[in-house]
N, C-alpha and C positions, 0 to 999 in steps of 0.2 A: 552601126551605131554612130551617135554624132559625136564631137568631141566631147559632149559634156554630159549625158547621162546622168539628169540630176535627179532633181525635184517635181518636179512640177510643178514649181510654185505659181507664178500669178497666171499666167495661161500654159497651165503644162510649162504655164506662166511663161512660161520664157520658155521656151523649149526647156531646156537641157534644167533648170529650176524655174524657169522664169517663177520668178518673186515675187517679184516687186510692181513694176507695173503693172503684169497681167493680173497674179491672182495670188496662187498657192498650189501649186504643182513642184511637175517637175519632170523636165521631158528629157532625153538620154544627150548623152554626151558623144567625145569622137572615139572611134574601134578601139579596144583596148585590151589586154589577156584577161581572161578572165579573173576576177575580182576575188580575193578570198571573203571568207563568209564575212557577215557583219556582227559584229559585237552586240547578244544580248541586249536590249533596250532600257535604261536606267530605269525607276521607279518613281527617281525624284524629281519633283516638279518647283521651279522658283521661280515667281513670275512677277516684275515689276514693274508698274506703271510709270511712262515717262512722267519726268519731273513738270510739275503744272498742269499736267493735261487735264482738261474741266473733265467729267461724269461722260459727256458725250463726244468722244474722241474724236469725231468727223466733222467735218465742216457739215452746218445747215446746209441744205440745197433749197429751192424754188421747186413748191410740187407740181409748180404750172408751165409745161415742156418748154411756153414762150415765155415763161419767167427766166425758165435757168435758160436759154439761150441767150437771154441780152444780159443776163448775169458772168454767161460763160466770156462773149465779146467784152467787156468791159475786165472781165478779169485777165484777158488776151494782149487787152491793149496797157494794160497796168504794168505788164511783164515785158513790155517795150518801152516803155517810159523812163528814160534814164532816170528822171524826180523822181522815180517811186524808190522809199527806203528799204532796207531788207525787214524789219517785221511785216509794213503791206505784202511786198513780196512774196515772202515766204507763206501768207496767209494765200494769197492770188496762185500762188502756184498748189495750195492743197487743195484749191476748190475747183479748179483747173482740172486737175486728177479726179477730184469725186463725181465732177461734170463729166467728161468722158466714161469714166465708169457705167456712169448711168444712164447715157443715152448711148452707150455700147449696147445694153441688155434690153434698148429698148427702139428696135426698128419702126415700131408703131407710131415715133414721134418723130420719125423722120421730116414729113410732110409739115410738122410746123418748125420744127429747130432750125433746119440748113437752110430754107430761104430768109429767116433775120440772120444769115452771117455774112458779115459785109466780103466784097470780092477781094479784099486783102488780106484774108482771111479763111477762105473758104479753102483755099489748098490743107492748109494746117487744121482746120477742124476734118478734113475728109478723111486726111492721111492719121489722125490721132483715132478717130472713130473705127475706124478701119480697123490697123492696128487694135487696137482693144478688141475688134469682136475675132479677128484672129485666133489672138488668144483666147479669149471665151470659148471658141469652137472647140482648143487640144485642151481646154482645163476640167476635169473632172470635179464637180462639188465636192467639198471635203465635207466630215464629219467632225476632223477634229484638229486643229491645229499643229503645225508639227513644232519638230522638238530642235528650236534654233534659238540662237540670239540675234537679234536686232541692234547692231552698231550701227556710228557715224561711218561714212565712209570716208574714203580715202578727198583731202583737200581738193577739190573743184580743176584747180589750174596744173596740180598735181598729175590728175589723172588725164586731163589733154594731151598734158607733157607726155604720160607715157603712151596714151596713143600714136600720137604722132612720131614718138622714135621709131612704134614696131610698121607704122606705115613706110619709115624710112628704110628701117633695114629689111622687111618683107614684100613689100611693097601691096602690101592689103591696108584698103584706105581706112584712115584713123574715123571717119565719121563710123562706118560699121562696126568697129573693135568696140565704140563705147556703145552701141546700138544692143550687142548682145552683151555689153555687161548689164547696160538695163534691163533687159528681160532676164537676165539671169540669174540677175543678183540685187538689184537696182543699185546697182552701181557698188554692190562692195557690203548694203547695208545688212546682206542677210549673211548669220554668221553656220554654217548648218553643214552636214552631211547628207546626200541623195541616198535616198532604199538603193540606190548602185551605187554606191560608193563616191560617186563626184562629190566632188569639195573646191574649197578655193573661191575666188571673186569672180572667175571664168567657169567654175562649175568644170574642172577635169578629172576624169579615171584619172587614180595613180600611176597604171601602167602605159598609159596616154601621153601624161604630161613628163613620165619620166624620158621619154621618147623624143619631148617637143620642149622640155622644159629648159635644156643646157645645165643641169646641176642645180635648180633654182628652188623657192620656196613655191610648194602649189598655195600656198596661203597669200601669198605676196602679191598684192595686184601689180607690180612694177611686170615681175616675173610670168605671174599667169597672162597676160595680156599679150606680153612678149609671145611666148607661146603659144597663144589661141593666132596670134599672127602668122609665126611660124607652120601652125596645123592648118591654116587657111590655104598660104598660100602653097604647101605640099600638097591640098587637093585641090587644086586649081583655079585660084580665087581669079588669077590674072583672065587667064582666056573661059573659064563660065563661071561668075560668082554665084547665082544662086546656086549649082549645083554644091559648090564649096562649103556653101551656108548649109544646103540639105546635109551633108557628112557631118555638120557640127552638129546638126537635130534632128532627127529624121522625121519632120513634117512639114509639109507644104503649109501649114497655114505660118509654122513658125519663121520658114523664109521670107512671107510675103510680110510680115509682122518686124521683121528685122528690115528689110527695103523701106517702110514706108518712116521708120524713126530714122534710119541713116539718112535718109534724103530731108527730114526735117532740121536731125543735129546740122548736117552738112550747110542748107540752103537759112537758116536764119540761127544768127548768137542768141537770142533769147532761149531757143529751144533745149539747146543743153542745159545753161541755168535753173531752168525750170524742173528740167527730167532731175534735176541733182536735190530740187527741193521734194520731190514727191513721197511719198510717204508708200510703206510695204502694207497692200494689202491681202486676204486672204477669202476665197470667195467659198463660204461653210453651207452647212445645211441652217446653220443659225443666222445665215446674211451674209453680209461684207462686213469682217472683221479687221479694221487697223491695228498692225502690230507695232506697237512703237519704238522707238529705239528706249533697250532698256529690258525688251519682253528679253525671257531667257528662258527656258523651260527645257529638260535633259528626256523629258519624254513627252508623248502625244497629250494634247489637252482635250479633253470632250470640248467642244464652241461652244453648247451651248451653258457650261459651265462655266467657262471665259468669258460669254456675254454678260449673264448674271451678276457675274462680281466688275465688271468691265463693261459699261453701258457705252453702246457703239451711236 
């Protein structure tokens, strides 16, 4: 098992939950004793729509493959632009996400999208594309949305900070440690339990992270991080990281999905910024469902129930 044994949220979501990025899964965590049972399923559902958000929670897209393509560059180049302010920003980096989303699911538009991407550019659109159908590949469509809250996550500079302490003291590189909080959590925002028991902003079994945690909160992203650093680098992150990465999930698409966002956080600043603005979605039998910060639900939602009163 990998260290995280979640969800599967956005592609198996992330492996071990991937959330956020990918989808709405949730793929397993690292070896752990076995779990005791899980707590009966609440009955009660409370679900609240982020504060402001129009009728249609997504950003419009371009239906024209070579619309959203020079929509996506211009969106690319917005989020390098020191002058751009944080509401552009924040706007640029959800449409950014809804882009990749949708020419994840759609190979057929390879042949017009990727030659309008300028070559300053074209690594970071491959490696995000990429990334996305990864995940697509371990995410099963849901039927119904699960039973989480949707927080802010943990402050931006915060959370560098603590990767880069558990790089220091484990010596598992910080770009990677925030690479699978994004797929796993995006970054912190999903607040939820895996059908196994993983929990926390790292997605760990209890008996895991009791192992890996030093006494710590599994809630605690300072903590859990520390420790997914820790469970790294006890399986070998130093001399073969992808295999270290497979012990955290046990899927190859989800290792290749966590290499291609490390080496974006690592190789451009814009990159993390952005992953931190992206929004959690969930890929249903009713669509792509954005879950906002705000949603909170103690049990399974039917989607197409959640679309209805929640126009996506």
């Amino acid at each position: 098992m990998s260290v995280t044994v979640k969800y599967h949220v956005a592609a198996v979501a992330f492996g071990a939950s991937i959330l956020t990025v990918a989808g709405c899964s949730q793929p397993p965590g690292p070896p752990a004793p076995p779990a005791a049972a899980a707590p009966a399923p609440s009955t009660t559902v409370a679900v609240a729509a982020a504060p402001n958000t129009p009728p249609g929670a997504q950003p419009r897209l371009a239906a024209d493959p070579a619309q959203l393509a020079d929509d996506l560059v211009a969106d690319e180049h917005a989020l390098r632009d020191p002058s751009t302010g944080e509401p552009a920003l924040a706007a640029a980096a959800h449409r950014q996400q809804a882009a990749y989303r949708a020419i994840g699911r759609h190979p057929q538009w390879d042949a017009t999208t990727r030659p309008r991407i300028p070559a300053d550019l074209i690594d970071t659109y491959d490696r995000n594309v990429d990334a996305r159908r990864q995940l697509d590949a371990m995410t099963p469509t849901r039927t119904t949305l699960p039973a989480w809250r949707i927080v802010p996550p943990a402050p931006a500079d915060q959370l560098l900070g603590f990767y880069h302490q558990a790089d220091s003291e484990t010596g598992v590189s910080w770009n990677y440690l925030a690479a699978i909080n994004l797929i796993e959590t995006r970054l912190g925002s999903i607040d939820g339990v895996s059908t196994a028991d993983a929990q926390g902003p790292m997605q760990f079994l209890p008996g895991t992270f009791a192992a890996y945690g030093q006494g710590g909160d599994i809630h605690s992203p300072h903590d859990s991080i520390l420790a997914a650093g820790r469970y790294l680098a006890a399986n070998g992150f130093a001399t073969d990281r992808d295999h270290a990465i497979y012990r955290y999930n046990h899927a190859n698409q989800y290792v290749r999905a966590v290499d291609q966002y490390a080496a974006l956080i690592a190789g451009d600043p814009a990159a993390f910024a952005s992953y931190y603005r992206w929004d959690v979605y969930c890929r249903t039998t009713a669509g792509d469902v954005l879950m906002p910060i705000g949603y909170a639900a103690t049990s399974p939602i039917p989607a197409a129930d959640y679309v209805a009163t929640h126009p996506q």
